[in-house]
C-alpha positions as CSV (number, residue, x, y, z in Angstrom):
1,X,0.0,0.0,0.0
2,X,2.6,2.4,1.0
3,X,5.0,1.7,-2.3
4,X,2.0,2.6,-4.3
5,X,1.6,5.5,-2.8
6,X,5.5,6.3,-3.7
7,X,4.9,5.6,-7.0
8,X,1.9,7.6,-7.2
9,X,3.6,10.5,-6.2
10,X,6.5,9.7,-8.6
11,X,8.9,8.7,-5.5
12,X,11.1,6.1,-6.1
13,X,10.9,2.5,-4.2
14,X,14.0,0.8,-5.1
15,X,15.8,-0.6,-2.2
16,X,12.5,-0.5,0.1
17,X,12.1,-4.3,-0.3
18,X,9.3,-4.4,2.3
19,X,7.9,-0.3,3.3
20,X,6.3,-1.4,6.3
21,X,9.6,-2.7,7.6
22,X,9.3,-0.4,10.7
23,X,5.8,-1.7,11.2
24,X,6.7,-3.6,14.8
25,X,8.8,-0.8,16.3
26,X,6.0,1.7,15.3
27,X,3.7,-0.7,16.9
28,X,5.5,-0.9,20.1
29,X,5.6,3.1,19.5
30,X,1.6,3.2,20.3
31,X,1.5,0.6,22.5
32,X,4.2,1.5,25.2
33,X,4.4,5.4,24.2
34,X,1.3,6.8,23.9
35,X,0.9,8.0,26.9
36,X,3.4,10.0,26.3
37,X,2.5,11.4,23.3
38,X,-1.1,11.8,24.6
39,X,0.2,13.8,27.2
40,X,2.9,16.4,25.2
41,X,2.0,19.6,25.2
42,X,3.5,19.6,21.3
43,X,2.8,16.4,19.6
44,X,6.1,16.7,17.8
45,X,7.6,13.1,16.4
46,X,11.0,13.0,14.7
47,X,11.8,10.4,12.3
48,X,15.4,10.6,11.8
49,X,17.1,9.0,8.8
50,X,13.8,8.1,6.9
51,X,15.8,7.1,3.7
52,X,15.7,7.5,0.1
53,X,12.0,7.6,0.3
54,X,9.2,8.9,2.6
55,X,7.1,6.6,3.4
56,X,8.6,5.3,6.5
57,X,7.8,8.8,7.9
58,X,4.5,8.6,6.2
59,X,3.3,5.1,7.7
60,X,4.2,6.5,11.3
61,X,2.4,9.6,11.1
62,X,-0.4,7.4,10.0
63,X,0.3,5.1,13.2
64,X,0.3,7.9,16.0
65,X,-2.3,9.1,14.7
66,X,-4.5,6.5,15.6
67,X,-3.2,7.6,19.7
68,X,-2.8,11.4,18.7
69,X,-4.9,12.6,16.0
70,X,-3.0,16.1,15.7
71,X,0.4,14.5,16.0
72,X,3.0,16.9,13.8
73,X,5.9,14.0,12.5
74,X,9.0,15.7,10.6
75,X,11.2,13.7,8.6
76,X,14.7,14.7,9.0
77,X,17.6,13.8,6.6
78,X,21.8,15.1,5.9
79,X,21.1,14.6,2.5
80,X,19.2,17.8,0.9
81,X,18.5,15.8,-2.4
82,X,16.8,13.5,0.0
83,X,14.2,16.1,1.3
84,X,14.1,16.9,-2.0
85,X,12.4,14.1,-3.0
86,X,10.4,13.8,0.1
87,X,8.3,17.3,-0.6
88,X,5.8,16.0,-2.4
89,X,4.6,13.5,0.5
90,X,4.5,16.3,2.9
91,X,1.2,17.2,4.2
92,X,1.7,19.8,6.9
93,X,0.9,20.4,10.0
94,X,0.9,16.4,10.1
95,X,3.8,15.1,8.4
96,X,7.0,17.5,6.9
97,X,10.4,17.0,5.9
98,X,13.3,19.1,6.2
99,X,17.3,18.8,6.2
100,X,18.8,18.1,9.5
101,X,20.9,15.3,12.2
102,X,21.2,14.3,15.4
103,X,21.0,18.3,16.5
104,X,17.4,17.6,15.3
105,X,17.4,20.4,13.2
106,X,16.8,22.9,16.4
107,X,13.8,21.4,17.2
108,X,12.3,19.8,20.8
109,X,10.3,16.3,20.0
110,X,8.7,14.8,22.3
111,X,9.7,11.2,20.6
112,X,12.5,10.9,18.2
113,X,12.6,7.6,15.9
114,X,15.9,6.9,14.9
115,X,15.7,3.5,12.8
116,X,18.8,1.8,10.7
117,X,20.9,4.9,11.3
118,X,23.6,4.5,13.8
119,X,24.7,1.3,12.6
120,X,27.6,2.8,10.0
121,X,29.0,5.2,12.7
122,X,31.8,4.0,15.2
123,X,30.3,2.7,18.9
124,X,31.6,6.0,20.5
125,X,29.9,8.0,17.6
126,X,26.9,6.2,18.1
127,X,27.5,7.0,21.9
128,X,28.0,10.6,21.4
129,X,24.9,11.0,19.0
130,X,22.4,10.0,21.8
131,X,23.7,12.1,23.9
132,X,23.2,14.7,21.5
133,X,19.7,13.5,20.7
134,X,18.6,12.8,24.4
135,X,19.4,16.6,25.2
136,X,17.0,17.7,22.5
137,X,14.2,16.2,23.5
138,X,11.1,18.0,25.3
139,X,10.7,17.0,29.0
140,X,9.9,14.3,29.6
141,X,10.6,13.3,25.5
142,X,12.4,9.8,24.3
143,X,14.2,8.7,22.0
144,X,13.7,5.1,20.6
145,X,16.8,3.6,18.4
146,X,17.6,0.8,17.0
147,X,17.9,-1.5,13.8
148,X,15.8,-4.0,11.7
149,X,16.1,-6.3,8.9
150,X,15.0,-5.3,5.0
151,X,11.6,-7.1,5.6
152,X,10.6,-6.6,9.0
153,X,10.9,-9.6,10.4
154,X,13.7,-9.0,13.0
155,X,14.5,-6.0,14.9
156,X,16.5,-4.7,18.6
157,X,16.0,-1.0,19.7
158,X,16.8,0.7,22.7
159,X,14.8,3.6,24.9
160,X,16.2,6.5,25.9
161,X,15.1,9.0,27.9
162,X,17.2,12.4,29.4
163,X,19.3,9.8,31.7
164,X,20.4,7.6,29.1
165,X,19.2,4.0,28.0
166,X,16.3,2.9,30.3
167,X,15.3,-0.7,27.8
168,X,16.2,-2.7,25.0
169,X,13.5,-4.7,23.2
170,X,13.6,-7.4,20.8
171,X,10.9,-8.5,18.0
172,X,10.7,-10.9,15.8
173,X,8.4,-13.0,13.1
174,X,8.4,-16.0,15.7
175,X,8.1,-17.7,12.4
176,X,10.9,-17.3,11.0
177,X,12.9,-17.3,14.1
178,X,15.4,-20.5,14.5
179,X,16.3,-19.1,18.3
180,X,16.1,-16.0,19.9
181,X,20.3,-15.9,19.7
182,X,19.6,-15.1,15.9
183,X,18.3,-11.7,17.0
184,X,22.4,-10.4,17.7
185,X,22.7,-9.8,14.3
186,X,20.1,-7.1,14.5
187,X,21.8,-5.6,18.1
188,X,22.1,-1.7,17.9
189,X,25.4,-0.1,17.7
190,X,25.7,0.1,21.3
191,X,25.7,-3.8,21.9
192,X,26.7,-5.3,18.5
193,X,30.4,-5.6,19.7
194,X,29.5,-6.5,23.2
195,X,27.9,-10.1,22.4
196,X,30.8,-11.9,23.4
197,X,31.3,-14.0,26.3
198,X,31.8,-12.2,29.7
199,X,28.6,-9.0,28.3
200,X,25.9,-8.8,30.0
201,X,24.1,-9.1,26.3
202,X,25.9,-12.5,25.4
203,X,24.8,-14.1,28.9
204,X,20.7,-12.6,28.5
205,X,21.0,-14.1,24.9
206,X,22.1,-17.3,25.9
207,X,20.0,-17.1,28.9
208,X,16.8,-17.0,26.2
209,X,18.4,-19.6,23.7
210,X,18.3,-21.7,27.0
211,X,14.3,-21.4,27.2
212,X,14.0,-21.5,24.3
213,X,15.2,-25.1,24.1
214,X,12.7,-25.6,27.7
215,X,9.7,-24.9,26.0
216,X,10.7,-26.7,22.7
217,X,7.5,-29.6,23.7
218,X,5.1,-26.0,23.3
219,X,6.5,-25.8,19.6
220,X,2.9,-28.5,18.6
221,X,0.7,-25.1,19.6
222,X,3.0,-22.8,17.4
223,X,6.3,-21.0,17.6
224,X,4.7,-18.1,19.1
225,X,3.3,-19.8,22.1
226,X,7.1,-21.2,22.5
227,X,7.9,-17.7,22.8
228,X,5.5,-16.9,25.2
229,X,7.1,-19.4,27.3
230,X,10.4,-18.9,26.9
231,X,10.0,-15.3,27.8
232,X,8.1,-16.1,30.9
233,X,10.6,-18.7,32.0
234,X,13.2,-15.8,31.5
235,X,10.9,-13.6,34.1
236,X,11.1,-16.9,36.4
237,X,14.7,-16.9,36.5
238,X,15.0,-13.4,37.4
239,X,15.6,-11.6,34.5
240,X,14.1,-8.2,34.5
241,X,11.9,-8.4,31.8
242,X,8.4,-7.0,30.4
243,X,6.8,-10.3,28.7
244,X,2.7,-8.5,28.1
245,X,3.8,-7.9,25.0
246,X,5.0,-11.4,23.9
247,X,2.3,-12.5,22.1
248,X,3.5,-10.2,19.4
249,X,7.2,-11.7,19.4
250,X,8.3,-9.0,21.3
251,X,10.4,-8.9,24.9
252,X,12.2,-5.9,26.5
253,X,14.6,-6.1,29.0
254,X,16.2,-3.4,31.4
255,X,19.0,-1.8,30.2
256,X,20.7,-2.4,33.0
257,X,20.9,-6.2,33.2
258,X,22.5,-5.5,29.3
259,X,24.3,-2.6,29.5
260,X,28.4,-3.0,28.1
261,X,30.7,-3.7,31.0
């Protein structure tokens, strides 16, 4: 639906395999932050990075609206031939694009959605940018970042508030999914490096490989029900872990119990 809207508009869609590829982390988006949107004084919403084409930006402004009907998204890309090409989706006060990076172009969101961008810079560029990001934000504003595959179907991002990284949650097409230790692969910059024995991130991953295997026998009522359990028997074993959202092959776990050493 969304590529045909690109092409209507003459945008082009080479490269966006799968446009709703953000789909689960805007999901998660209205289900953990809409409070929080609900309750801005300025419904501002950054998406940061949104590519060669619009319609990642498009398909969230869509999404929050659903939780904040006058939400105002901006699109924000370096690349000025970029928001070029991104003009004729705009649609203010609802959804805009302009040039700008991590200083968020001067503006104060109240959530910034940085998807798929950090991953090319160094980890203490990646460091340095949400710090930079974080101290843009509106009070009580967050910052959600983090990385997914071409088509959706696996993805890791971390929230941030004005005191750093508070989560990290993981989703995934339980489907598709061999074991949760596949999900590395899609870690954000911050952890990539760090799953390797003796990180806290390589000992939680093995940790949910391990129930994983446990609730193998649960696999005859679906994968996704295997999940289920193996994110509960994570809670069991003291893990400090959200699991109401598992049902959607999703888990988040404090930052804390992940954070590099």
């Amino acid at each position: 639906m969304a590529a045909g809207r690109a092409r209507a508009l003459g945008l082009p869609t080479r490269g966006t395999t799968n446009p709703n590829r953000l789909r689960r982390m805007d999901n998660w988006i209205v289900a953990r932050l809409g409070g929080t949107l609900r309750a801005a004084a300025d419904p501002l919403v950054v998406d940061l990075g949104y590519g060669a084409t619009p319609i990642t930006s498009m398909e969230l402004a869509q999404r929050l609206a659903t939780v904040r009907p006058d939400v105002r998204v901006l699109g924000l890309e370096i690349d000025p031939d970029r928001v070029a090409a991104a003009q004729p989706a705009s649609a203010p006060p609802r959804l805009a694009f302009a040039r700008g990076g991590f200083e968020l172009a001067g503006h104060r969101p109240v959530i910034v959605r940085a998807a798929n961008v950090l991953r090319q810079y160094p980890e203490s560029d990646a460091l340095d940018a949400w710090r930079t990001m974080t101290s843009c934000l509106a009070p009580d504003g967050v910052l959600v970042e983090g990385t997914c595959d071409e088509i959706g179907r696996r993805g890791a991002w971390v929230l941030l508030d004005a005191d750093g990284p508070q989560s990290l949650t993981f989703a995934a097409r339980v489907e598709n999914l061999g074991r949760p230790g596949d999900l590395a692969e899609r870690l954000p910059k911050a952890l990539i490096h760090r799953n390797v024995r003796g990180e806290p991130i390589f000992e939680f991953l093995r940790a949910f490989d391990a129930e994983w295997e446990r609730a193998a026998p649960l696999s005859a009522f679906g994968p996704r029900q295997r999940w289920i359990a193996a994110a509960a028997g994570l809670a069991g074993a003291g893990w400090p872990v959200r699991t109401d959202r598992a049902r959607f092959g999703e888990l988040t776990v404090a930052w804390d119990a992940v954070a590099p050493r």
